[in-house]
Every structure is written in C-alpha cells, then in structure tokens.
VOKOL-46660 format. One record per atom (N, C-alpha, C): residue in one letter; atom name; x, y, z. Coordinates in steps of 0.1 Angstrom, whole numbers. Layout:
BEGIN
 res atom    c1    c2    c3
   a   CA     X     Y     Z
...
END
This chain:
BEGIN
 res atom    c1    c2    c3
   x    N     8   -12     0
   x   CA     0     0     0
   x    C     9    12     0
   x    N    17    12   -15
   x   CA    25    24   -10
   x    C    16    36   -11
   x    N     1    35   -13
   x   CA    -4    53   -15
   x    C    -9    58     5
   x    N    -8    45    14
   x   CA    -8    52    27
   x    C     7    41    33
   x    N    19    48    35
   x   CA    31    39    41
   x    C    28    43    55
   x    N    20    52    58
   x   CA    18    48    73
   x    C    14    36    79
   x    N     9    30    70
   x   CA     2    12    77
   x    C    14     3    76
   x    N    25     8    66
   x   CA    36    -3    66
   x    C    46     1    72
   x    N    47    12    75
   x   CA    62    20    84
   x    C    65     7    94
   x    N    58     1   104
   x   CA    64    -7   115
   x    C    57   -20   116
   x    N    55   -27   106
   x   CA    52   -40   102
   x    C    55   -52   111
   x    N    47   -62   122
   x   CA    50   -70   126
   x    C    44   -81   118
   x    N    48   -93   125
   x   CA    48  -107   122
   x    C    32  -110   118
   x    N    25  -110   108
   x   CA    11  -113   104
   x    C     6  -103    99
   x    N    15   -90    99
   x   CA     6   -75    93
   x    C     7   -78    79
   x    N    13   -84    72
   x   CA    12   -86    55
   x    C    -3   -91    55
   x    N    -8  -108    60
   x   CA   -15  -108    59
   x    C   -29  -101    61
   x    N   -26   -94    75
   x   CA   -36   -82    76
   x    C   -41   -79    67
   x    N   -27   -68    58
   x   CA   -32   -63    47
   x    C   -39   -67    36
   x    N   -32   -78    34
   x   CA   -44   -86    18
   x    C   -52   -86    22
   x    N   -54   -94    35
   x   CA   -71   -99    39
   x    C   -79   -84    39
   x    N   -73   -74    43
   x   CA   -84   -63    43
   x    C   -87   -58    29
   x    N   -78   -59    25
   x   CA   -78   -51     7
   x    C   -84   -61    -5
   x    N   -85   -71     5
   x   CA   -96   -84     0
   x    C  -109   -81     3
   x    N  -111   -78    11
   x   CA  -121   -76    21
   x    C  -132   -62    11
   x    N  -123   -52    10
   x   CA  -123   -40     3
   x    C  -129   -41    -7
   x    N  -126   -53   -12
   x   CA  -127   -52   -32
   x    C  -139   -60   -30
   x    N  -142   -74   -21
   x   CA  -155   -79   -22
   x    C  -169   -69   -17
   x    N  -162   -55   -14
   x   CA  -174   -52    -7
   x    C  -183   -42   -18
   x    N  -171   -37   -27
   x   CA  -173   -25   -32
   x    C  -178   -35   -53
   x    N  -189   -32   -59
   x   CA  -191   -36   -71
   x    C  -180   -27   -81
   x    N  -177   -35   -91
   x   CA  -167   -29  -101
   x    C  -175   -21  -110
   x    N  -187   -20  -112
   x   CA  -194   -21  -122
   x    C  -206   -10  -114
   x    N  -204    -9  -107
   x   CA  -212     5  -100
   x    C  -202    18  -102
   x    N  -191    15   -90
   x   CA  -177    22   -89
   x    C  -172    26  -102
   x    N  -173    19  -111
   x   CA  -163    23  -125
   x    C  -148    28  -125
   x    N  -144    37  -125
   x   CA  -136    43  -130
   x    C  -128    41  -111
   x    N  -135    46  -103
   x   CA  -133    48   -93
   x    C  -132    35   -84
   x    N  -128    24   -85
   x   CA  -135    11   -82
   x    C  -121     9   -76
   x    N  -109    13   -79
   x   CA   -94    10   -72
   x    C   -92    22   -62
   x    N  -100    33   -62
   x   CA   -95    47   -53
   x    C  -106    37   -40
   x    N  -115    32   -47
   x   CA  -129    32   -33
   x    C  -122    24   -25
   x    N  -119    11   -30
   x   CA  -108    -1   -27
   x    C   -98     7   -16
   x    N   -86    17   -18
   x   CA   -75    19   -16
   x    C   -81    27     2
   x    N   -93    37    -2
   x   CA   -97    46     8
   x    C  -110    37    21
   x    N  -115    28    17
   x   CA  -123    18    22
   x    C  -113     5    29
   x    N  -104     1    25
   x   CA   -95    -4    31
   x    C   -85     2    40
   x    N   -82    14    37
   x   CA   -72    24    44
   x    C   -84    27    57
   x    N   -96    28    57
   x   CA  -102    29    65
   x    C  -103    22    76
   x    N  -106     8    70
   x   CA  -105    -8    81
   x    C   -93    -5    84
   x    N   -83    -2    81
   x   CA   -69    -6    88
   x    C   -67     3   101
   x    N   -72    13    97
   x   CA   -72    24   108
   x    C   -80    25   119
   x    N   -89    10   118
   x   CA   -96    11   129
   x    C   -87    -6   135
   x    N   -76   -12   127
   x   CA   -72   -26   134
   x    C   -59   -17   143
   x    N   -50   -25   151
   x   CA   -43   -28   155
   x    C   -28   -16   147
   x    N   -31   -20   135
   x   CA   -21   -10   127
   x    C   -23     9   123
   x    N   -37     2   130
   x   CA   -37    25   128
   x    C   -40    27   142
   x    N   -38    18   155
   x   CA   -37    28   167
   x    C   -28    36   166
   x    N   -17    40   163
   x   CA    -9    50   158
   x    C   -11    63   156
   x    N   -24    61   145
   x   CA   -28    68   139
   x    C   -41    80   144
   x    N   -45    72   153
   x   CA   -55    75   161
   x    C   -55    87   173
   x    N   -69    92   170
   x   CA   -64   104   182
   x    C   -70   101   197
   x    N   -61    99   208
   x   CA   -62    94   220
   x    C   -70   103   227
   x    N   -76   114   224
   x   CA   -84   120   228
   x    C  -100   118   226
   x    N   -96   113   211
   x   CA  -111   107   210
   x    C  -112    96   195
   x    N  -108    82   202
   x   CA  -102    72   196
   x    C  -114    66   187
   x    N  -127    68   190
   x   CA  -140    66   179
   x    C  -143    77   168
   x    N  -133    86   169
   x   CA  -136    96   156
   x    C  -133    92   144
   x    N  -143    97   132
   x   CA  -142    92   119
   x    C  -128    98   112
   x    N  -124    88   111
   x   CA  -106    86    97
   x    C  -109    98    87
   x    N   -95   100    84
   x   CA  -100   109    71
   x    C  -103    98    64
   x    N   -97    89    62
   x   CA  -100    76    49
   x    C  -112    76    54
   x    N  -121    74    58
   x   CA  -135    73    56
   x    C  -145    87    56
   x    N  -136    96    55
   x   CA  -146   106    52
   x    C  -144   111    34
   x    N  -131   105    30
   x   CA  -127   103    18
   x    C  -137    98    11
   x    N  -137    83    19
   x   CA  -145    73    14
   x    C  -160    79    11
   x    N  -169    85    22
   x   CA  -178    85    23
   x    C  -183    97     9
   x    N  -168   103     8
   x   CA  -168   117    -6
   x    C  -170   105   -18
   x    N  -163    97   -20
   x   CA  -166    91   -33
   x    C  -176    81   -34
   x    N  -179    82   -20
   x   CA  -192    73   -24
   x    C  -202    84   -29
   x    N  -205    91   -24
   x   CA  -214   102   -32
   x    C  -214   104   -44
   x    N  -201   105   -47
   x   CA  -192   107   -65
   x    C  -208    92   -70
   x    N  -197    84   -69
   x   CA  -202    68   -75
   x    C  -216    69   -74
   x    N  -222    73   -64
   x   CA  -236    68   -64
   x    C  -243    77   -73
   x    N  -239    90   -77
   x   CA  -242   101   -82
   x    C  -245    98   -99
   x    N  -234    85  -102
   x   CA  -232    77  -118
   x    C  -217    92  -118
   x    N  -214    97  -114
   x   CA  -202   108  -116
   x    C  -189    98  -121
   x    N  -184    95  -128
   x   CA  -166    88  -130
   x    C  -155    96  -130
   x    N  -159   109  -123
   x   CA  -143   116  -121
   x    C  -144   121  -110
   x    N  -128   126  -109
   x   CA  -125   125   -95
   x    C  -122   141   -94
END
C-alpha cells in the first residue's frame, strides 16, 4: 500500500497478511461495475479505513477521542457520493 506507508512503516509478524485480507475484504465489498472508474481509489480509501480502525492504525488514532471518523472514511464517504451520483471523475 505504497499510496498510505503509514500502515507499513512498523510491520510486525502477520501484518502482510492483515493487509491482503483487508484489501480483500475492500474489493469484495465494493461492485466494479457501479464504482467504474473509481473502483481501485474506493478499494485503496475503504481499506485504508479498516486498517485504521485494526491494531495498525492505533498510531494513527487520536487518543483524545479514539471513535472519531478517519479521514480515509470521510474520503471514502466523498466518493461514495461521487459513484452513487453515476459521476466517473475524481
């Protein structure tokens, strides 16, 4: 995931798998064929989201208030609008 290296800066023993499985996870959730054009950004920002809520984005998280929404999901939540809108650019 080099478009967020925050999730791979300090990689322990099972976080590869982490990753596929989420960016697995990502791609089964999201249709190719709705998304279009946008179908690998939804993937990248939808996944970047899950991660930031495992184990690899406490880091990332603000300890003041650790249930607030990611920018990756407010990202997310922007192109979902895009996509549902039938819009294919970014």
């Amino acid at each position: 995931m080099t478009r967020f290296p925050e999730f791979t800066e300090s990689m322990e023993d099972g976080d590869k798998e982490l990753l596929t499985a989420t960016l697995r996870a990502a791609e089964a959730e999201l249709n190719p064929r709705v998304w279009g054009t946008l179908f690998e950004e939804g993937v990248l920002f939808l996944a970047a989201d899950k991660l930031s809520r495992s184990r690899l984005g406490e880091p990332l998280r603000d300890p003041d208030e650790p249930a607030a929404q990611s920018t990756y999901a407010v990202e997310f939540e922007r192109l979902v609008r895009i996509a549902s809108m039938g819009a294919r650019v970014i």
